[in-house]
C-alpha positions in Angstrom: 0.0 0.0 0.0 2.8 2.6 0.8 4.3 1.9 -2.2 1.3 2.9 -4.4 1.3 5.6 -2.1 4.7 6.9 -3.0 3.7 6.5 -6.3 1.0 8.5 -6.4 2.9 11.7 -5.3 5.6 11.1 -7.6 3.6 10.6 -10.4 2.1 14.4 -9.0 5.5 15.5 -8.9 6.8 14.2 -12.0 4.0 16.3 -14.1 5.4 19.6 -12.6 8.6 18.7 -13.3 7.5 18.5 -17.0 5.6 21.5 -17.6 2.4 19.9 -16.7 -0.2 21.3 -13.8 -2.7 17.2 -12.6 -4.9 20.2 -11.5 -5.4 22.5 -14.2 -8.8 23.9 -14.3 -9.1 23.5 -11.1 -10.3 26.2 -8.5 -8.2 27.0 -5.4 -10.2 24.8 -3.1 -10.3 22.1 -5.7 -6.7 21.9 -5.8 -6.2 22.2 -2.4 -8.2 19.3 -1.9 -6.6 17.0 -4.5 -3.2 18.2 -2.7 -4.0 17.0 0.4 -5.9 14.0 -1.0 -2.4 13.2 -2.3 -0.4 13.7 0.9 -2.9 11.8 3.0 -1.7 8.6 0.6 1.6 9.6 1.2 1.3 10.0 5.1 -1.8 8.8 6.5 -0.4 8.9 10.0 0.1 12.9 10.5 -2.9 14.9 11.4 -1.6 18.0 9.3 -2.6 16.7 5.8 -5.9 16.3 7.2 -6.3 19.4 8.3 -5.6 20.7 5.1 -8.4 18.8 2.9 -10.5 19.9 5.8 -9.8 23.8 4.8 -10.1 22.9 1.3 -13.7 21.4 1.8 -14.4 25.0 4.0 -13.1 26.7 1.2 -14.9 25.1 -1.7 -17.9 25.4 0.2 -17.6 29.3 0.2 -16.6 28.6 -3.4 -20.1 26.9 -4.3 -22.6 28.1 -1.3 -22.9 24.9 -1.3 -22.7 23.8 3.1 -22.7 20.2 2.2 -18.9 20.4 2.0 -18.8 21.3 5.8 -19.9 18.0 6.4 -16.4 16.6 4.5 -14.6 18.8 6.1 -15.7 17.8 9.4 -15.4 14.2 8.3 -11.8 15.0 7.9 -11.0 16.8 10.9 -12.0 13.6 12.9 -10.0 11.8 11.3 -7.0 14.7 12.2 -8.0 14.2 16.0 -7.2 10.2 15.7 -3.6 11.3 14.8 -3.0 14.2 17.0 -6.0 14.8 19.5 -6.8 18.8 20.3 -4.0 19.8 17.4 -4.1 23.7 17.2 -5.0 24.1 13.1 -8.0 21.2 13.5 -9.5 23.2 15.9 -9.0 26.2 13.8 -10.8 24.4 10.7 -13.4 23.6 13.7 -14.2 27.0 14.8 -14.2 27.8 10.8 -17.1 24.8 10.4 -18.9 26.4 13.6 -18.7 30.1 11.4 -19.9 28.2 8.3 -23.1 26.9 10.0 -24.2 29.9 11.2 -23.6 28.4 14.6 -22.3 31.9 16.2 -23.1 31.7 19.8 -21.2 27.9 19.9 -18.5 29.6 17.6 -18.0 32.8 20.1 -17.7 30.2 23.1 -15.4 27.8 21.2 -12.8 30.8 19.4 -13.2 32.6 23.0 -11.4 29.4 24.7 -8.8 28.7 21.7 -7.9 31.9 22.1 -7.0 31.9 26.0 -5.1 28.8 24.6 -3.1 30.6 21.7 -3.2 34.4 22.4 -0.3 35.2 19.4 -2.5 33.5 16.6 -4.1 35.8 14.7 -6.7 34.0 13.1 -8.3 33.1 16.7 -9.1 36.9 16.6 -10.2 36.6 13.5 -13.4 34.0 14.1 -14.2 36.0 17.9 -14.6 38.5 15.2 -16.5 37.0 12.8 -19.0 35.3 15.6 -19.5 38.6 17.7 -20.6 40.8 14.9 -22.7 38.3 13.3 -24.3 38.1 17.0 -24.2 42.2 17.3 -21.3 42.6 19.5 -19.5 45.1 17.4 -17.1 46.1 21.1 -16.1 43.0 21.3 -15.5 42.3 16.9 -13.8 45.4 17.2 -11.4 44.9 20.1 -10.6 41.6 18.3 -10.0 43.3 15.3 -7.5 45.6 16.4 -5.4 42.6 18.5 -5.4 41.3 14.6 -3.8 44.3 13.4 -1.6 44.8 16.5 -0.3 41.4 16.1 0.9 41.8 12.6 0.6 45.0 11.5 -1.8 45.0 7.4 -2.3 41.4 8.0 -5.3 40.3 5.3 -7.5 38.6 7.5 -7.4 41.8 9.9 -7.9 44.2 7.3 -10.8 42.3 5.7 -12.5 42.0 9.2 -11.4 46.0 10.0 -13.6 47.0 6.4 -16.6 45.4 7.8 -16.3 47.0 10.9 -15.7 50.5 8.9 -19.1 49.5 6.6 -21.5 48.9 10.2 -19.8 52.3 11.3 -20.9 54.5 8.2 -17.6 54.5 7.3 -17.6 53.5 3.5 -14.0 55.1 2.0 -12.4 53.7 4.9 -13.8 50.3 4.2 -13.2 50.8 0.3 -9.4 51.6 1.7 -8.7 48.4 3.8 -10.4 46.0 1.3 -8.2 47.5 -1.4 -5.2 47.3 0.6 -6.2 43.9 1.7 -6.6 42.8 -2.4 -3.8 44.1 -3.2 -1.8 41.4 -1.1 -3.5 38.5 -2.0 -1.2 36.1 -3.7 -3.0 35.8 -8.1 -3.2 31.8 -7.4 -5.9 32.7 -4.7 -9.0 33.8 -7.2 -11.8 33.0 -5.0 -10.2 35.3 -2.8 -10.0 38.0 -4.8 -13.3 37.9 -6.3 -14.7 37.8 -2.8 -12.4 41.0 -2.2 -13.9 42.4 -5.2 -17.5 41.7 -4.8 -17.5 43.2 -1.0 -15.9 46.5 -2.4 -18.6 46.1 -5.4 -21.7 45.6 -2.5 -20.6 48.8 -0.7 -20.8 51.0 -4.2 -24.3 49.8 -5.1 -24.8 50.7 -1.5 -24.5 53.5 -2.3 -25.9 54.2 -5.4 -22.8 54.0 -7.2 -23.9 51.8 -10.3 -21.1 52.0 -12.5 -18.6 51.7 -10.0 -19.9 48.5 -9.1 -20.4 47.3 -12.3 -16.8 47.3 -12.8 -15.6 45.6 -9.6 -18.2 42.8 -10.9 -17.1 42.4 -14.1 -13.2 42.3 -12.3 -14.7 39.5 -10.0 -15.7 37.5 -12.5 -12.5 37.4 -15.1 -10.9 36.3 -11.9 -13.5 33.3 -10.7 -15.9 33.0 -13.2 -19.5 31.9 -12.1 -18.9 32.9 -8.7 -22.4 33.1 -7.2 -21.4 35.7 -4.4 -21.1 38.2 -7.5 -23.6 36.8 -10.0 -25.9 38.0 -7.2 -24.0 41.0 -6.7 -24.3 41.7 -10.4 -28.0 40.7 -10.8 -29.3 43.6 -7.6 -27.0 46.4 -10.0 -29.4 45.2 -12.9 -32.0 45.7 -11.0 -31.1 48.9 -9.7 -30.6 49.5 -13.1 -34.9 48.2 -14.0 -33.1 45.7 -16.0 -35.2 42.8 -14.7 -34.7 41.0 -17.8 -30.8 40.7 -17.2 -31.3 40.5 -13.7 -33.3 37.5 -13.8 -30.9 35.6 -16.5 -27.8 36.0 -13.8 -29.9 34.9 -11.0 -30.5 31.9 -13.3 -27.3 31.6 -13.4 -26.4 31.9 -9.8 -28.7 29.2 -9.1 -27.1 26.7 -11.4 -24.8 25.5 -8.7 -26.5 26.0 -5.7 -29.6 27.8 -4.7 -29.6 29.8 -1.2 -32.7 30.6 0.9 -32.1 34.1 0.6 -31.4 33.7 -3.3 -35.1 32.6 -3.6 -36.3 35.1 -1.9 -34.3 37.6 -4.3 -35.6 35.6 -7.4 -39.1 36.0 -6.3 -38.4 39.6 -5.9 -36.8 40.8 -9.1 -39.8 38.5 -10.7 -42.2 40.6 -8.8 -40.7 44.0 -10.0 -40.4 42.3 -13.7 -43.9 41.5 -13.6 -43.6 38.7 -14.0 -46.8 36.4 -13.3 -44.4 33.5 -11.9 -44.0 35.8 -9.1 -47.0 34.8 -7.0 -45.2 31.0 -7.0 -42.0 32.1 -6.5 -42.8 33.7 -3.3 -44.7 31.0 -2.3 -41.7 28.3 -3.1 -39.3 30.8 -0.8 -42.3 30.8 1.8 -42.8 27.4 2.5 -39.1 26.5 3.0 -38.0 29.6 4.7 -40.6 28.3 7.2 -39.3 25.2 7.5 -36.0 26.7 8.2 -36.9 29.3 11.2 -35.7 27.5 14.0 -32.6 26.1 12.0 -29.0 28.1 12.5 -29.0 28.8 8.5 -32.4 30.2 7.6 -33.8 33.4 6.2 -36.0 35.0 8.8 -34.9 38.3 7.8 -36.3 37.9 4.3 -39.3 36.2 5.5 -40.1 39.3 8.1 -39.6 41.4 4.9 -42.0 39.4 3.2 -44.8 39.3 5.6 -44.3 42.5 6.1 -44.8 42.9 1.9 -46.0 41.1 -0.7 -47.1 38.2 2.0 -49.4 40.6 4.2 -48.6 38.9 7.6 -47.7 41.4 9.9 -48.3 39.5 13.1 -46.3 36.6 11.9 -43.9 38.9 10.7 -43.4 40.0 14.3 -43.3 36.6 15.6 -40.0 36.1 13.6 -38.4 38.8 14.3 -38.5 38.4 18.0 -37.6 34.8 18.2 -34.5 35.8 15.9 -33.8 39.2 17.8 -33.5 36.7 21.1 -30.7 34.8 18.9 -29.0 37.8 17.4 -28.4 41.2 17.6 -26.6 43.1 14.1 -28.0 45.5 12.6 -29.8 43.9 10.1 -31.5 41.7 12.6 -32.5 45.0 15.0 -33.5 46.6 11.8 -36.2 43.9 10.6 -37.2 43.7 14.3 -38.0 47.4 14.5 -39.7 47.3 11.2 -41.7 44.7 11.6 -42.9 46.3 15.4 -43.8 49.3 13.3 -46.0 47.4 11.1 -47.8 46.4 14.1 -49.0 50.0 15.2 -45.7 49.2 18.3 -44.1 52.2 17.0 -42.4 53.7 20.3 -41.0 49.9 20.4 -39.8 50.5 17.2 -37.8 53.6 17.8 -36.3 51.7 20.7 -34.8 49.2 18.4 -34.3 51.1 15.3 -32.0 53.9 17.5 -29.0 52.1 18.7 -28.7 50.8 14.9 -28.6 54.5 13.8 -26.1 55.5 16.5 -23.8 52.9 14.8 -23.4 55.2 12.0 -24.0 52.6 9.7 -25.3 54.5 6.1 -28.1 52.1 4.7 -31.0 53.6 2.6 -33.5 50.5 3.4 -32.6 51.2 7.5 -32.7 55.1 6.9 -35.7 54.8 5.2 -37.1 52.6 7.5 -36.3 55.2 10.8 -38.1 57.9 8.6 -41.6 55.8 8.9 -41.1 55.2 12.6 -40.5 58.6 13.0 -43.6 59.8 10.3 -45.7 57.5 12.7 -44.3 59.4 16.0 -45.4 62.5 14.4 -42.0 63.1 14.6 -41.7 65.3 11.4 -38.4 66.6 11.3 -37.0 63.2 11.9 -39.0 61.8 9.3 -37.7 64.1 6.7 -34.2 63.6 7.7 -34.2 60.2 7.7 -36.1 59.5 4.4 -33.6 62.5 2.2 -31.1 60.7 3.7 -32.3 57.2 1.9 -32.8 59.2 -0.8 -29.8 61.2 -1.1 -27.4 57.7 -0.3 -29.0 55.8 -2.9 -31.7 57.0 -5.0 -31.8 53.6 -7.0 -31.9 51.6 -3.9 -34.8 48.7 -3.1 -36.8 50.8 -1.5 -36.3 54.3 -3.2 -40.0 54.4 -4.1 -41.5 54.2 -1.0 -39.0 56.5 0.3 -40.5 59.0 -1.9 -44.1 58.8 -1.4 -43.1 58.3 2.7 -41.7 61.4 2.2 -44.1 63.1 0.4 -46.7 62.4 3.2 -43.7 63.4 5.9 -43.6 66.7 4.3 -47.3 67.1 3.8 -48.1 66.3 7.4 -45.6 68.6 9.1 -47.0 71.5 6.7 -50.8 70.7 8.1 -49.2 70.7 11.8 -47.6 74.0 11.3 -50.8 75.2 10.0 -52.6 74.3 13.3 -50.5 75.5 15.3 
């Protein structure tokens, strides 16, 4: 057996040494894989190889969407533990599984105690990062963060985790600059990687209504990974901020040829919706009935299901009954956000204010949230708030998802604080 073993790698090894790549059109994480597929024949007594098909099975899975590959790399890390029990990078690839399940609170707990256990590695900072501000605990993804950059000064991981941070703070040139500086250190073999970079920069300039701009970064993304369904999707909301529902639909198409998200449903039956398109009604109904399904699971889309009770479904109460039983799981923005909203559709508006406020004193700059803090406030009578809030959705993106009821909330904003000066 250990001879074929040998073999195997040198037959690897003699293809290099002849001009010849065994893993040509392959993607990084598909190469990886095969790599460590190889060394595993080669030495199937050391836990390191092991860990390394595990982080290729992580990585293809962020490749794809497609979470199945967790499951391998979890397969593989067991395997790792037989050799070397509690080794350092299998509990790394661990906390990464934990991250890739949406499993944040077992995550925090889990990177928390690795990282009493290894306080110089920087990557342990790196997942208490990740976990906390998916959870809402921007302090504590922050003071993370900065360890990451105090450690090793420009680092990628602590950059890429730093821009994040800078987005949630309203701080959009700042997170342009550390996601630029971070892409311009990524080694060309690493495409995934960069077309990740890319497509983060290219969400933040659709953000904020800059089209063009992050048309570009798209198009960048996808010379360097092609297919990749993180921009496909990307690509497909500029389309639609452009009322190009015909191309928007065709790259959604697209993006669900490999692997189809709950959240990507949700954003099919949208853009069918706006197309008019009278597959709509089913679409929505498709997302519905497995977004329930999914409610109490780690990986669901109770956000978008919130959003569409509170719209084309016409559920407000179970809207609410969402939100809260994710807002006791999670506090981001986002999360807060639908929360508040969804409070608001239920005539709870002081409630709402009281969780749409600490969002806003973030800083984070997002015309859906603005435009959502204008309504509370409308509903408060709180006219000059109103106003502010709803120009300020408008004046950050007036292309954005919600631009046209920004408008006409707006309109009435402006209409009501003239007939209450009036009276007065």
């Amino acid at each position: 057996m250990k001879k074929i073993c040998l073999t195997a790698t040198a037959f690897l090894l003699a293809l290099f040494a002849h001009g010849q790549s065994p893993f040509r059109g392959l993607t990084p994480a598909q190469q990886q894989i095969a790599w460590s597929q190889a060394a595993i024949q080669t030495n199937p007594d050391k836990a390191q190889p092991y860990n390394d098909l595990a982080l290729g099975y992580i990585r293809r899975a962020r490749e794809t969407g497609d979470n199945s590959y967790l499951n391998q790399a979890e397969a593989a890390l067991k395997d790792s533990a037989k050799r070397v029990p509690g080794n350092l990078e299998g509990e790394k690839a661990h906390a990464m599984i934990l991250l890739g399940h949406d499993q944040f609170v077992e995550a925090l707990q889990f990177s928390r105690k690795l990282n009493q256990k290894t306080p110089d590695d920087i990557l342990t900072y790196g997942f208490i990062a990740d976990a906390a501000t998916a959870l809402g605990d921007y302090a504590e993804a922050e003071q993370a963060t900065q360890w990451m950059l105090d450690l090793r000064e420009g680092n990628i991981p602590g950059l890429l985790r730093a821009a994040r941070l800078r987005v949630i703070y309203g701080d959009t040139d700042g997170a342009l600059d550390f996601y630029s500086q971070a892409y311009q250190q990524i080694p060309p073999t690493q495409t995934e990687d960069q077309a990740w970079t890319l497509t983060q920069m290219a969400e933040i300039q659709l953000s904020t209504g800059h089209l063009d701009e992050a048309d570009s970064l798209l198009r960048s993304a996808l010379q360097k990974f092609p297919g990749y369904y993180l921009t496909l999707e990307a690509a497909a909301r500029v389309e639609t901020a452009r009322h190009h529902y015909s191309q928007a639909l065709d790259l959604l198409r697209q993006r669900d040829d490999g692997s189809v998200s709950l959240s990507s449903l949700y954003f099919l039956a949208l853009t069918l919706d706006r197309a008019g398109d009278s597959t709509a009604a089913s679409a929505y109904k498709g997302f519905e009935l497995k977004a329930l399904n999914a409610t109490n699971e780690a990986v669901n889309a109770n956000r978008q299901l919130v959003l569409y009770y509170l719209g084309r479904g016409n559920k407000p109460a179970e809207a609410l009954r969402i939100a809260e039983q994710e807002v006791s799981r999670r506090h981001d923005v986002f999360t807060l956000d639908a929360h508040a909203w969804a409070l608001c559709a239920n005539s709870r508006y002081g409630d709402a204010k009281k969780q749409i406020d600490p969002v806003l004193a973030l800083g984070i700059r997002d015309a859906a949230i603005f435009y959502h803090a204008g309504a509370i406030a409308e509903r408060l009578d709180d006219y000059a708030d109103a106003v502010r809030y709803l120009n300020q959705s408008l004046e950050l993106n007036p292309e954005s998802e919600v631009a046209v009821e920004a408008h006409d909330a707006l309109a009435k904003a402006i209409a009501a604080s003239a007939m209450a000066s009036n009276k007065r």
